[in-house]
Backbone as CSV, one residue per row, in Angstrom:
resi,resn,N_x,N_y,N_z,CA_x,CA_y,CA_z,C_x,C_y,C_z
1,UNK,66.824,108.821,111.975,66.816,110.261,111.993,67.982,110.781,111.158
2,UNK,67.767,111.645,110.089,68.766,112.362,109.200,69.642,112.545,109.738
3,UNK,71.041,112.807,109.747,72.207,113.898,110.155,72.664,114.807,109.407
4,UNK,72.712,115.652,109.386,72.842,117.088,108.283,74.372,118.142,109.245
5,UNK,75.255,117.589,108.411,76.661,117.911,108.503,76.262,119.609,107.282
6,UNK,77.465,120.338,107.753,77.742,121.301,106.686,79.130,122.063,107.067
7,UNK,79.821,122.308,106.267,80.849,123.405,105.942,80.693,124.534,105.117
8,UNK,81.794,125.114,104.850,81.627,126.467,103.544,81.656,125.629,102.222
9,UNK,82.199,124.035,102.102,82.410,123.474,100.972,81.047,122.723,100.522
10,UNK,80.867,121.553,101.130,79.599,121.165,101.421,78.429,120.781,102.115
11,UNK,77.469,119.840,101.879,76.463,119.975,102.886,76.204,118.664,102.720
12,UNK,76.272,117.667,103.918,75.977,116.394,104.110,74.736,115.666,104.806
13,UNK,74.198,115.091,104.202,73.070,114.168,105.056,73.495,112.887,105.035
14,UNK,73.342,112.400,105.971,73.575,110.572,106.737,72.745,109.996,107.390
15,UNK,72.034,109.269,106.541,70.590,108.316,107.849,71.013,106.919,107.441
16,UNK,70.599,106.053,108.406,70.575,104.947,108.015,69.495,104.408,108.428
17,UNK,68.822,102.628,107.926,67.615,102.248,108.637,68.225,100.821,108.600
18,UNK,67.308,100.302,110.064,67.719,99.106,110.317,66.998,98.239,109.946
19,UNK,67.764,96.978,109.279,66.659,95.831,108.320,66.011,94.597,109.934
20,UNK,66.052,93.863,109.591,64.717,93.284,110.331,65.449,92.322,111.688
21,UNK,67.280,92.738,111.561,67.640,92.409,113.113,66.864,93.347,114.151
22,UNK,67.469,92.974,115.362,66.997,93.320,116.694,68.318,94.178,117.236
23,UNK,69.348,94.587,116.549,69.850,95.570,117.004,70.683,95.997,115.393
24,UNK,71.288,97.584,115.614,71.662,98.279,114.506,73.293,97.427,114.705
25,UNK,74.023,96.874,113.429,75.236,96.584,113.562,75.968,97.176,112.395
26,UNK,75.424,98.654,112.340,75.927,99.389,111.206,76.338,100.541,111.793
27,UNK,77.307,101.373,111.029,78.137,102.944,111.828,78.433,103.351,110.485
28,UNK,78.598,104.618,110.420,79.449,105.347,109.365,80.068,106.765,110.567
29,UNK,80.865,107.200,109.265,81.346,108.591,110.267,81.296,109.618,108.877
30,UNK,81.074,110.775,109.303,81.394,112.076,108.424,82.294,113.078,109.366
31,UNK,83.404,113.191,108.405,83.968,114.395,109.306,84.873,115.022,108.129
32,UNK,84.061,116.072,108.062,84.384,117.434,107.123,86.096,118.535,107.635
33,UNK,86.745,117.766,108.747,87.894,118.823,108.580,88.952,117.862,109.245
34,UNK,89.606,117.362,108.253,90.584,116.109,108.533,92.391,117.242,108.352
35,UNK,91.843,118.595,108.353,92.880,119.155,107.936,93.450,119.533,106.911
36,UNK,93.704,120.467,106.536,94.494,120.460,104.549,92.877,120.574,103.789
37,UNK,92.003,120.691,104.168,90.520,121.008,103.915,90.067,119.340,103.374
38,UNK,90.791,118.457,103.407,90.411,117.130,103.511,89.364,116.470,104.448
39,UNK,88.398,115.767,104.081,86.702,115.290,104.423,87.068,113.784,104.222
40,UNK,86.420,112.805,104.939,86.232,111.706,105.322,84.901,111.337,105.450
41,UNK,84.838,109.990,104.438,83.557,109.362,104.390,83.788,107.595,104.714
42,UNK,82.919,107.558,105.540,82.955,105.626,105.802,81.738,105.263,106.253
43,UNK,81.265,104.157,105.700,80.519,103.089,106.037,80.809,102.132,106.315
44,UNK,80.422,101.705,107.337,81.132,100.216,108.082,79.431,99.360,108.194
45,UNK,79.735,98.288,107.830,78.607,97.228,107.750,79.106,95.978,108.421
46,UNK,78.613,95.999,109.571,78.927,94.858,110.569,78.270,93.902,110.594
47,UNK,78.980,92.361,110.642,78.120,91.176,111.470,78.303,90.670,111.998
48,UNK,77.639,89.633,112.710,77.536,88.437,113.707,78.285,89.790,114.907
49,UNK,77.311,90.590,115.068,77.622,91.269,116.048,78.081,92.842,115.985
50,UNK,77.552,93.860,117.006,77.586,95.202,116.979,79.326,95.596,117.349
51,UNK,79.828,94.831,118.082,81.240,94.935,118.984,82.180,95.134,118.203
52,UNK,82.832,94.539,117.408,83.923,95.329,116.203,83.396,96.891,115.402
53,UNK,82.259,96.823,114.777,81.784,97.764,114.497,81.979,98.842,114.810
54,UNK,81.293,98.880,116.665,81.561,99.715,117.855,83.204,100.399,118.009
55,UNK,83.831,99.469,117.323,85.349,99.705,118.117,86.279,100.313,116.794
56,UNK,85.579,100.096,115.765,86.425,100.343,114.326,85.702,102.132,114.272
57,UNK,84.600,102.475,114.294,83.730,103.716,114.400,84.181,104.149,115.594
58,UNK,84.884,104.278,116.665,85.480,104.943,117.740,86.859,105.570,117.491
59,UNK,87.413,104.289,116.642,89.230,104.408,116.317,89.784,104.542,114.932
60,UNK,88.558,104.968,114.035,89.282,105.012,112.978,89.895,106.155,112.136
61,UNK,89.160,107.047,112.656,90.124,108.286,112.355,91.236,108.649,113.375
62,UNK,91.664,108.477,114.082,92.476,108.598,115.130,93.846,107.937,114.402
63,UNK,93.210,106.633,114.621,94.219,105.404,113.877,94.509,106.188,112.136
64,UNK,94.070,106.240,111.660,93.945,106.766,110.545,95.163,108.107,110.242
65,UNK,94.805,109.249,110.759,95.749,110.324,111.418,97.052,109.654,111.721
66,UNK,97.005,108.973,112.633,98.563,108.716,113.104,99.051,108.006,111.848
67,UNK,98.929,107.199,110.897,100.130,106.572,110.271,100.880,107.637,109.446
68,UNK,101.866,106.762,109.517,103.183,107.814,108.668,102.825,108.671,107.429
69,UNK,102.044,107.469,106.476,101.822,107.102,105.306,100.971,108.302,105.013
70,UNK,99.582,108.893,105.890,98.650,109.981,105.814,99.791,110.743,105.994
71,UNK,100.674,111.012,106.976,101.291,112.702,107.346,102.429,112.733,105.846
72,UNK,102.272,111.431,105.324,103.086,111.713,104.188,102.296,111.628,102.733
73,UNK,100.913,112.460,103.049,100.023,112.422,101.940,99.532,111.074,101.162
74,UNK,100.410,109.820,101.697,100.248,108.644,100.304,98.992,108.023,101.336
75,UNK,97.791,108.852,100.906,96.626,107.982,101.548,96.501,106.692,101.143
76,UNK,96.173,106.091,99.873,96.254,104.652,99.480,97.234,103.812,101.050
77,UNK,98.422,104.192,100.940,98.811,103.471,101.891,98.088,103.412,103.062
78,UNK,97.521,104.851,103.490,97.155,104.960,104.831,96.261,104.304,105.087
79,UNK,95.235,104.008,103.735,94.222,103.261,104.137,94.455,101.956,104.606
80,UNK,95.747,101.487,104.110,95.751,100.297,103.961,96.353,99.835,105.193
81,UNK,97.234,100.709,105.808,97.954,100.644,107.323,96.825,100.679,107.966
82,UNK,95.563,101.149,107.764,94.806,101.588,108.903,93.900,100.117,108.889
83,UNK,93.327,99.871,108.209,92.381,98.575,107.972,93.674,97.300,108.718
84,UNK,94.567,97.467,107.965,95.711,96.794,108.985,95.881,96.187,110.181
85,UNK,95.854,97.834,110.514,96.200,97.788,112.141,95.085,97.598,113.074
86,UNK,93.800,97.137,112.632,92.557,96.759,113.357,92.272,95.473,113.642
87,UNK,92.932,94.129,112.883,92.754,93.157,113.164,93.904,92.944,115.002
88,UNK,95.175,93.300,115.144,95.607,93.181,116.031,95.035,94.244,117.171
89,UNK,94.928,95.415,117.199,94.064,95.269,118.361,92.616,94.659,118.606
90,UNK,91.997,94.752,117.762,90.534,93.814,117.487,90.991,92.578,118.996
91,UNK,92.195,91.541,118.136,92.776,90.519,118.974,93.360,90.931,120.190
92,UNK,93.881,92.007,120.666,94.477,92.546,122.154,92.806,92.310,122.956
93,UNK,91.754,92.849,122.585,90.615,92.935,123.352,89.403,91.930,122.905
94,UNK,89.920,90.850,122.321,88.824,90.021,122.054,88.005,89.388,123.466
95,UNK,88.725,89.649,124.609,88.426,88.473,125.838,86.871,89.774,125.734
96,UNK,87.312,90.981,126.334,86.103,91.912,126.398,84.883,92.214,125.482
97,UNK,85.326,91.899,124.201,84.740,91.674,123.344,83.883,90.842,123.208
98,UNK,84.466,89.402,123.379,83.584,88.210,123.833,82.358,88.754,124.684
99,UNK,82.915,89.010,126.136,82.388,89.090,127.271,80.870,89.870,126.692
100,UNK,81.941,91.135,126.143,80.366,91.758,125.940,78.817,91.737,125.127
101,UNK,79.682,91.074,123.899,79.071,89.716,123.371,78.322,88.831,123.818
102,UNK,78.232,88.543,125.280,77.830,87.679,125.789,78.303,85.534,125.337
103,UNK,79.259,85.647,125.115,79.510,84.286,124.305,80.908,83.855,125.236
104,UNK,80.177,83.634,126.571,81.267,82.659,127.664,81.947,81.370,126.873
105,UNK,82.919,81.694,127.444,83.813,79.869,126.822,84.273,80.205,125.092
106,UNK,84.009,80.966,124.258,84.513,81.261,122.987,85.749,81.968,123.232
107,UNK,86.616,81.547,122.690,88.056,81.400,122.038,88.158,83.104,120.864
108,UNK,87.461,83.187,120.316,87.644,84.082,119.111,86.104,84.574,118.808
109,UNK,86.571,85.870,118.376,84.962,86.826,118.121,84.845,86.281,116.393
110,UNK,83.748,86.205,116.225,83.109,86.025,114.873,82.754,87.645,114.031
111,UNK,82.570,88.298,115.312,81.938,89.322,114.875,83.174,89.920,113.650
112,UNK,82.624,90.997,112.870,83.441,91.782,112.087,82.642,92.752,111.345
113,UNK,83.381,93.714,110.613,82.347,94.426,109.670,83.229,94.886,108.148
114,UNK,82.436,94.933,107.238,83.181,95.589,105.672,83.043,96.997,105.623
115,UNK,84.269,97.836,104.820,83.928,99.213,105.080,84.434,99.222,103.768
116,UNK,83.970,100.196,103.530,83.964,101.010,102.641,84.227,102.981,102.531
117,UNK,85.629,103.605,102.700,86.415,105.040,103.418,86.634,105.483,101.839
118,UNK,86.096,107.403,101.797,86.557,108.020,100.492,87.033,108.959,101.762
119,UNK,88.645,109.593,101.377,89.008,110.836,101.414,89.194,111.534,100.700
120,UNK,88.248,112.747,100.771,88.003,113.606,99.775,89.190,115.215,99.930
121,UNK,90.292,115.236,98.844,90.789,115.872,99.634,90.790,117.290,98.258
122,UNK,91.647,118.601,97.984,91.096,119.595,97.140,91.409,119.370,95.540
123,UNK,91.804,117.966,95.532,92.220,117.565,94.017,91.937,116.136,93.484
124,UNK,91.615,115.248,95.093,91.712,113.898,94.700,90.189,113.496,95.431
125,UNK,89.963,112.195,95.346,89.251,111.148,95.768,89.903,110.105,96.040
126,UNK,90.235,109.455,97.134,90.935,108.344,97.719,89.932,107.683,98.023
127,UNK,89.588,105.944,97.468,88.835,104.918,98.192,89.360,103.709,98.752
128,UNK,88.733,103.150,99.521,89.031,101.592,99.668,88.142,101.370,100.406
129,UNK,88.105,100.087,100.344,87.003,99.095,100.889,87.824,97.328,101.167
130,UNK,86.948,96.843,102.147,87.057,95.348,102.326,85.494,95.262,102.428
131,UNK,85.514,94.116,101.913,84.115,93.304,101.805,83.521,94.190,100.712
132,UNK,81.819,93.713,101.100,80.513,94.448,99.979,80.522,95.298,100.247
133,UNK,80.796,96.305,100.896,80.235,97.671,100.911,80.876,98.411,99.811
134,UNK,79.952,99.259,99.045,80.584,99.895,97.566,80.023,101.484,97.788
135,UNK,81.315,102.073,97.445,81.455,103.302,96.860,80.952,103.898,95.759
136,UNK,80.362,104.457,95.253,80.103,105.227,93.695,80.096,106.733,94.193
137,UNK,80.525,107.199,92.597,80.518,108.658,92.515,79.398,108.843,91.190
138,UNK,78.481,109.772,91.623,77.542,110.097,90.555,78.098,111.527,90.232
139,UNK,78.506,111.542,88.574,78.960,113.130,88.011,78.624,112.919,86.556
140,UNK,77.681,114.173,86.519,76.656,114.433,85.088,76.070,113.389,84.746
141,UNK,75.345,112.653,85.834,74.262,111.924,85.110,75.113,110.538,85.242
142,UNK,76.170,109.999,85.398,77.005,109.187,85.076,77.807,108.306,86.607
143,UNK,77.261,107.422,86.908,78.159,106.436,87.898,79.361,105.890,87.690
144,UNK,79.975,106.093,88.378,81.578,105.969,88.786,81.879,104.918,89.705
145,UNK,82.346,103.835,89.595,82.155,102.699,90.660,83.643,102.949,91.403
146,UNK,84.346,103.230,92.661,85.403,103.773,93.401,85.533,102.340,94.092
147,UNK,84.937,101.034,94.080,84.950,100.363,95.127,85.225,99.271,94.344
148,UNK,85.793,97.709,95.060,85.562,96.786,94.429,85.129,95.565,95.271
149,UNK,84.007,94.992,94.853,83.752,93.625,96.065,84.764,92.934,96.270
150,UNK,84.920,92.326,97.606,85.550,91.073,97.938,84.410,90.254,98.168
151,UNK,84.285,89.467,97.666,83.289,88.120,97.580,84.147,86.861,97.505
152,UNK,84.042,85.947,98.018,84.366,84.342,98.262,83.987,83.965,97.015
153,UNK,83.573,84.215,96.027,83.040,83.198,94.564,84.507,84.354,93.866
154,UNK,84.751,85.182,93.784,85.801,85.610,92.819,86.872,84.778,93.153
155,UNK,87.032,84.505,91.317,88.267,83.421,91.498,89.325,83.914,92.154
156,UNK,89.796,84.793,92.351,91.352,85.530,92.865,90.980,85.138,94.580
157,UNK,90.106,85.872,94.520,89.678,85.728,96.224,89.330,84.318,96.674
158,UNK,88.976,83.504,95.790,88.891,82.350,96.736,90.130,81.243,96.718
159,UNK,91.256,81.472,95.660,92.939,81.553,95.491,93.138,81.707,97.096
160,UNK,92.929,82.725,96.819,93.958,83.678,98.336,93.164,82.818,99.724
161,UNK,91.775,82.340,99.751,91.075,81.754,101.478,91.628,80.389,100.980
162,UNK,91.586,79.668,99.851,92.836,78.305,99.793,93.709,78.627,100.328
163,UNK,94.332,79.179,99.414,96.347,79.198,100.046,96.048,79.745,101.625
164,UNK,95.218,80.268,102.215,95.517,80.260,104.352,95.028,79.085,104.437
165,UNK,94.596,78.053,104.140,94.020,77.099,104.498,92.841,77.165,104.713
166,UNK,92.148,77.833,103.874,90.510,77.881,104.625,89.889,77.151,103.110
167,UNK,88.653,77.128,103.205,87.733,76.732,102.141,86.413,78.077,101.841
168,UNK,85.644,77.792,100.844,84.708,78.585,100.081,83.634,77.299,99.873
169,UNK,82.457,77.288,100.425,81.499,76.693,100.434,80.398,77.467,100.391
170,UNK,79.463,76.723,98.749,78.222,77.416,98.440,78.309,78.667,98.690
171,UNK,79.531,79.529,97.888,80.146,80.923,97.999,80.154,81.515,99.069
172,UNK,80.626,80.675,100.355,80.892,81.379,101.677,82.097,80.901,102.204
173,UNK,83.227,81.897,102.461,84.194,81.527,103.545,83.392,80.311,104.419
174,UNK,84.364,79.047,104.693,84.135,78.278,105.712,82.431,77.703,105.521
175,UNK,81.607,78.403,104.422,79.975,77.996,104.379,79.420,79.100,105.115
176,UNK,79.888,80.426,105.545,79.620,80.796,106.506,79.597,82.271,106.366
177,UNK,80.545,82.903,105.959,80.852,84.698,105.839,80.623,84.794,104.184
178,UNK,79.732,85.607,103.925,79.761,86.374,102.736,80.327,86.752,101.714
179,UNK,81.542,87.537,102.330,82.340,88.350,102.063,83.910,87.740,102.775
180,UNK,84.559,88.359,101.527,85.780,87.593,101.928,87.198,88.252,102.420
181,UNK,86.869,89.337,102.490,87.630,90.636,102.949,86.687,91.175,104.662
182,UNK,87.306,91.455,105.340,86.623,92.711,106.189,87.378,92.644,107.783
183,UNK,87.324,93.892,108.058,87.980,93.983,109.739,87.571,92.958,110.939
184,UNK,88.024,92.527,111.210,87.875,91.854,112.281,87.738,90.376,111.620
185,UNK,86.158,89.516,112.281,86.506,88.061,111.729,87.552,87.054,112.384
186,UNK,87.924,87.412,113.168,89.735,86.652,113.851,89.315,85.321,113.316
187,UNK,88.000,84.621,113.731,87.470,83.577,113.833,87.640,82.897,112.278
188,UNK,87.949,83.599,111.318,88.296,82.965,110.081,89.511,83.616,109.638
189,UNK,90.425,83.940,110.795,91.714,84.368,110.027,92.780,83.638,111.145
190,UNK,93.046,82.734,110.361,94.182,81.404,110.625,95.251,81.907,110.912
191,UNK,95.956,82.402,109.511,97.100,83.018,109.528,96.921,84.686,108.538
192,UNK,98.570,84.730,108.488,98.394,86.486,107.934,98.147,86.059,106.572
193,UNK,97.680,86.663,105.780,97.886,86.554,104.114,97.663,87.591,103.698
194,UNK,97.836,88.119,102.547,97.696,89.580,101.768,96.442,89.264,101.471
């Protein structure tokens, strides 16, 4: 079912459709008054489970708002504090997470999701993303790519899952994740790395 957002600036529609799982493990948010007449756009694309998803689409403008970095305009940072600061609580509530999951006796959630956040504010466009999910701007006819994949086959990116100690098999983290960036995942994040 459509969602049809509007302000005095613009007018938004948001649907999504679900591919051939048995439950939706996808969220976005629109929210047209972030303050300073600044608008917020995200798509979050979740897997091996709805539960991070659930919890990143509850807290991310909130989380978002509070860092320093937003009340001090340098969104780039903010984004980057904010995507940040989701893997450690992600880990404060993994036991519930599990639970709700249904996956007794597991140690660490698998689940996670890639996002892809524009703040649109009265002069700029701010993006970022982890994982596949991609951004474009269409102006006069002309695509604008705002996003960049993290994929396990880019040489840089699969540098960086070596040096934590992990591997890239048949272009998957571990044989296994897609994408080589994204929130949550605990289950393939060993240690910290940039």
């Amino acid at each position: 079912m459509p969602e049809f957002i509007e302000n005095d600036e613009v007018r938004v529609v948001s649907i999504g459709c679900m591919g051939w799982r048995n439950g939706n493990e996808d969220k976005h948010i629109v929210n047209l008054d972030l303050g300073d007449k600044n608008m917020l756009f995200c798509v979050f694309d979740g897997h091996l489970g709805s539960e991070v998803v659930e919890l990143v689409e509850e807290k991310f403008v909130n989380l978002l708002l509070e860092q320093e970095a937003y009340k001090k305009k340098d969104y780039k940072q903010a984004f980057h504090d904010t995507f940040m600061a989701f893997d450690p609580i992600i880990d404060k509530v993994k036991e519930q997470i599990l639970k709700k999951a249904n996956f007794p006796g597991q140690k660490e959630s698998v689940a996670g999701t890639t996002a892809t956040v524009c703040l649109v504010t009265p002069t700029q466009y701010i993006c970022a993303n982890a994982g596949d999910s991609r951004t474009v701007l269409a102006r006069s006819g002309k695509v604008i790519e705002l996003s960049h994949d993290h994929k396990p086959t880019d040489e840089l990116e699969k540098k960086r899952i070596e040096a934590a100690g992990s591997f890239v098999d048949n272009g998957r983290v571990q044989g296994n994740l897609a994408v080589s960036r994204a929130i949550g995942d605990l289950f393939f994040k060993r240690r910290d790395v940039p």
